[in-house]
VOGU-3710 file (C-alpha; in Angstrom, 3 decimals, decimal comma):
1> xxxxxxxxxx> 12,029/-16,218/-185,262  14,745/-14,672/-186,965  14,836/-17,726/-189,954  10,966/-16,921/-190,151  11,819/-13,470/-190,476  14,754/-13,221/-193,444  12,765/-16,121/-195,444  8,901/-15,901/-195,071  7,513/-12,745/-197,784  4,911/-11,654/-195,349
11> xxxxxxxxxx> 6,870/-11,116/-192,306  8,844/-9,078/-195,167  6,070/-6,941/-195,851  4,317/-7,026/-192,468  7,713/-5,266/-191,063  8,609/-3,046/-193,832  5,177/-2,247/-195,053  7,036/-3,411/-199,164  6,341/-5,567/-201,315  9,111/-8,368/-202,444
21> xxxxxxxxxx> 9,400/-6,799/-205,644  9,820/-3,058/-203,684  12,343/-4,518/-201,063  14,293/-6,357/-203,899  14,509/-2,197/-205,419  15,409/-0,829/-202,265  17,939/-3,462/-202,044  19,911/-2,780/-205,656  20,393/0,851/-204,806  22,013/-0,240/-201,639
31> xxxxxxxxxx> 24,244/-2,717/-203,471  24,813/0,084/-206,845  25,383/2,399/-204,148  28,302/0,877/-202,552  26,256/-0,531/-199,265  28,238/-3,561/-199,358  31,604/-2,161/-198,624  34,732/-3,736/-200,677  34,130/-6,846/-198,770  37,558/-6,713/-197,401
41> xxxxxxxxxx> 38,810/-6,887/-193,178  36,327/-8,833/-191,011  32,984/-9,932/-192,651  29,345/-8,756/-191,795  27,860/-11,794/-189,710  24,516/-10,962/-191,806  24,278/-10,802/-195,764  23,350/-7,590/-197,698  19,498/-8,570/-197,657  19,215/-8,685/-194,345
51> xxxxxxxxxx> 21,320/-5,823/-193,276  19,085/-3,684/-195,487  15,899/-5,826/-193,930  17,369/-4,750/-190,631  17,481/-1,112/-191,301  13,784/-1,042/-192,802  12,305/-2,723/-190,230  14,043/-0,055/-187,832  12,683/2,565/-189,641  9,724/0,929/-189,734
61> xxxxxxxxxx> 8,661/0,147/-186,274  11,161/1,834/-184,306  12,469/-0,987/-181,797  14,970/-0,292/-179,767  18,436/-2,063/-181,002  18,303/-4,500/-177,494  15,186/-5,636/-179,474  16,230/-5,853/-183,169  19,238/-7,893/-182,009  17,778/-11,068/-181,048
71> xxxxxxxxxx> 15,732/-10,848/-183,876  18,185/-10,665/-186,341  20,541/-13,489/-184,224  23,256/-10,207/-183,823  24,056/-8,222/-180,970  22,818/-4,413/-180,237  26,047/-3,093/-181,226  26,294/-4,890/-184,695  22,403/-3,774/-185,016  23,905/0,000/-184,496
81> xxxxxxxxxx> 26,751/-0,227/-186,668  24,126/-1,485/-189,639  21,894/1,173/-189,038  24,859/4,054/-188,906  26,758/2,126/-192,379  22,824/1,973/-194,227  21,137/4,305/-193,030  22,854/6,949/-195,581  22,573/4,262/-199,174  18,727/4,297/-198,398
91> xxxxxxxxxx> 18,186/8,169/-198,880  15,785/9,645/-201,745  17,516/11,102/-204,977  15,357/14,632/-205,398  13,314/13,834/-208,386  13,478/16,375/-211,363  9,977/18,161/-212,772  8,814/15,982/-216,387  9,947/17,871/-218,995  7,195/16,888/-221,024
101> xxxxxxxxxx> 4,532/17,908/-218,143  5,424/21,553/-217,158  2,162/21,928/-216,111  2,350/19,681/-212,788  2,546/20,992/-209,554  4,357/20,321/-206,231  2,983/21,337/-202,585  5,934/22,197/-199,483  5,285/21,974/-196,370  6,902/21,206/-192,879
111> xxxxxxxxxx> 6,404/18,347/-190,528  6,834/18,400/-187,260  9,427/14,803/-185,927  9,777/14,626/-182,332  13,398/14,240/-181,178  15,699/13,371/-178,545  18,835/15,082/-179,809  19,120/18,438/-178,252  21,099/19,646/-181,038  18,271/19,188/-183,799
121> xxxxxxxxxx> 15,268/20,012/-182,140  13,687/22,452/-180,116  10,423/23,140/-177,844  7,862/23,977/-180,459  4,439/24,176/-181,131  2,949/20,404/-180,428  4,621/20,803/-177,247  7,371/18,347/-177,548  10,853/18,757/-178,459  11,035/18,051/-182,352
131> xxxxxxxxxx> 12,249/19,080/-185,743  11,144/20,909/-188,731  11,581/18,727/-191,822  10,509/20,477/-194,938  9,072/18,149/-197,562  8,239/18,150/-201,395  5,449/16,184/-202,854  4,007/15,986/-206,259  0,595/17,007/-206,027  -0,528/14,390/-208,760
141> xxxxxxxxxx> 1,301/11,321/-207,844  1,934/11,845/-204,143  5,756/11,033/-204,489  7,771/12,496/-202,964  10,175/15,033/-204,258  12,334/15,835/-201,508  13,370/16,690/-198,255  15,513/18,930/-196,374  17,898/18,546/-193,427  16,081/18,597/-190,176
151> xxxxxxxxxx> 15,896/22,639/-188,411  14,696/23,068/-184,624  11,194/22,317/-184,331  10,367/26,687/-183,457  11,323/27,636/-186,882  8,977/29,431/-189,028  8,431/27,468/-192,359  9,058/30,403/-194,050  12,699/30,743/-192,817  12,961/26,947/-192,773
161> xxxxxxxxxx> 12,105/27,012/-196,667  13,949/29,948/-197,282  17,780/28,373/-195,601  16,558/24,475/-196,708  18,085/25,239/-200,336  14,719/23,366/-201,873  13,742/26,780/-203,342  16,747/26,131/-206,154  15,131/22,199/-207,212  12,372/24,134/-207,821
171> xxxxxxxxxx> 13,323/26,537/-210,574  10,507/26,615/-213,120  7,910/24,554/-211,244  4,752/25,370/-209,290  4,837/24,849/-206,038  2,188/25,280/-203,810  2,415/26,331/-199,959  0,120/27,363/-197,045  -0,047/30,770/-195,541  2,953/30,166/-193,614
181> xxxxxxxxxx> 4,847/30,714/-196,954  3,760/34,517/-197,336  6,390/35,914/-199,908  8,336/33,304/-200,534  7,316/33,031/-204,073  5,257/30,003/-203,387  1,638/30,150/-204,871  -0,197/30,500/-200,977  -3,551/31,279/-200,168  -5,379/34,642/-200,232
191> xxxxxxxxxx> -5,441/36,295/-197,090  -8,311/38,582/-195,198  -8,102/42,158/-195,184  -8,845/43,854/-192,249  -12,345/44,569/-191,718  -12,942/43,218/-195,529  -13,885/39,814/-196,262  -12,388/37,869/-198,786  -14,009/38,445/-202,088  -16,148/35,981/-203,913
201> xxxxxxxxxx> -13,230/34,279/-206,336  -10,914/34,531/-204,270  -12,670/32,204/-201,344  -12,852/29,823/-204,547  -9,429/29,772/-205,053  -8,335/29,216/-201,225  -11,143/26,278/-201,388  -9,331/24,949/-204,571  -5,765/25,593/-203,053  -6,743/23,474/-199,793
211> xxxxxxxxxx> -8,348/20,842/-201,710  -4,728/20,117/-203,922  -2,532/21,346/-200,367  -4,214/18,629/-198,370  -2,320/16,101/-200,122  0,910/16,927/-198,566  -0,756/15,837/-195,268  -1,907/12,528/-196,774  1,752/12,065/-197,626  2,963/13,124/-194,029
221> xxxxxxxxxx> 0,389/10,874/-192,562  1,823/7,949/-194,704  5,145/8,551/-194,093  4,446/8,793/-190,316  3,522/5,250/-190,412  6,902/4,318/-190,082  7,055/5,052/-186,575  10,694/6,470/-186,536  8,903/9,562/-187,509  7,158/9,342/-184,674
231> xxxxxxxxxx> 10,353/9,440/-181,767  13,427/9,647/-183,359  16,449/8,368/-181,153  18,916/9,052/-183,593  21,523/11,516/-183,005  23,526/13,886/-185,261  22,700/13,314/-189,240  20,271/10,430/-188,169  17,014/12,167/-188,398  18,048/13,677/-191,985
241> xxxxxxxxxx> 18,687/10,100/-192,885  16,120/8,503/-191,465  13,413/10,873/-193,303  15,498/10,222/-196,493  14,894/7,208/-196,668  11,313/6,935/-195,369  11,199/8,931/-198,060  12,555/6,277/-200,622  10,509/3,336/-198,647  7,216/5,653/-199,054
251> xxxxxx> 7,684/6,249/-203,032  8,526/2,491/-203,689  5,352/1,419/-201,651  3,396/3,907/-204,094  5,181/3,396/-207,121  3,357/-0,282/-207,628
//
């Protein structure tokens, strides 16, 4: 299984929802990045490629490390030790707004990852314990931007957005938010007034503003599909680099 796995291009893609041509990408920033150590003291029992094929396909579809090992001929310690040296060469490099397009617009919003470290996440409001990740996406191309580190799950997005340091990427761009973003200088949509409707152009903008915001959730839903997003085990910085580099994995997938 595990010969079928490293060598065959659609168990490749099957498990790390990539193309060869992606996964060969994903695999030179790992290798610019330093991933492969300075190849001195005792060797990795796996090559580069599969290292990084090992950490994708965790990401990916979440198996438990008792599981990955066998797959990948290793043990469920060397499986951890991968994961922990990799997971931080994977993670998304903020992207900068075109100069030559100051026109196009990014959305924010949080996402909700459920969580088993008690020092990440808290009860919140889809009744599990989880943390609030706020994301970046380019309303045009779907990419996205960037990410912040993981906050307990019961923060506002507001505050979230306000302590995430995003605000400062942003300088000069148009970002979009929902009405959880109320004056946080994000464009958000018009609100009721008591015991006044809205007026007539201004329920045409909020349509308009929901049409463009809605792609943030198409990006959250895609993102989601690797299913560490889904029940993070990971404890400490894991989260924040496992949504980094989901991150990465979900731009490459788009980007051809």
């Amino acid at each position: 299984m595990a010969g079928v796995l490293r060598a065959d291009r659609v168990w490749v893609e099957t498990f790390t929802g990539l193309r060869m041509t992606q996964f060969s990408g994903l695999l030179k920033v790992v290798r610019e990045r330093g991933g492969n150590g300075t190849l001195r003291g005792r060797p990795w029992s796996l090559p580069l490629a599969e290292r990084v094929l090992m950490v994708a396909v965790y990401y990916r579809t979440n198996l438990t490390m008792r599981q990955l090992g066998p797959l990948f001929g290793v043990s469920s310690s060397t499986v951890c030790r991968v994961i922990q040296r990799l997971g931080p060469f994977l993670a998304l490099e903020p992207v900068s707004r075109p100069a030559d397009d100051p026109d196009r617009m990014w959305i924010v919003d949080g996402t909700l990852i459920p969580v088993r470290d008690r020092g990440v996440g808290a009860s919140s409001r889809n009744y599990r314990f989880s943390a609030n990740v706020q994301v970046i996406v380019d309303a045009e191309t779907r990419l996205v931007v960037a990410a912040a580190r993981p906050v307990p799950g019961n923060t506002a997005d507001a505050k979230a957005w306000r302590d995430s340091g995003l605000a400062e990427h942003c300088q000069g761009a148009t970002v979009l938010g929902d009405g959880a973003y109320i004056n946080t200088g994000l464009i958000v949509p018009h609100r009721k007034r008591p015991g006044r409707p809205l007026l007539k152009g201004e329920e045409e903008d909020n349509a308009a503003h929901r049409k463009v915001r809605a792609r943030v959730e198409h990006v959250f839903s895609r993102m989601k599909n690797y299913k560490i997003l889904r029940d993070c085990r990971q404890r400490g910085d894991g989260l924040h680099h496992a949504v980094q580099a989901v991150a990465r994995m979900h731009n490459l997938a788009l980007a051809a």
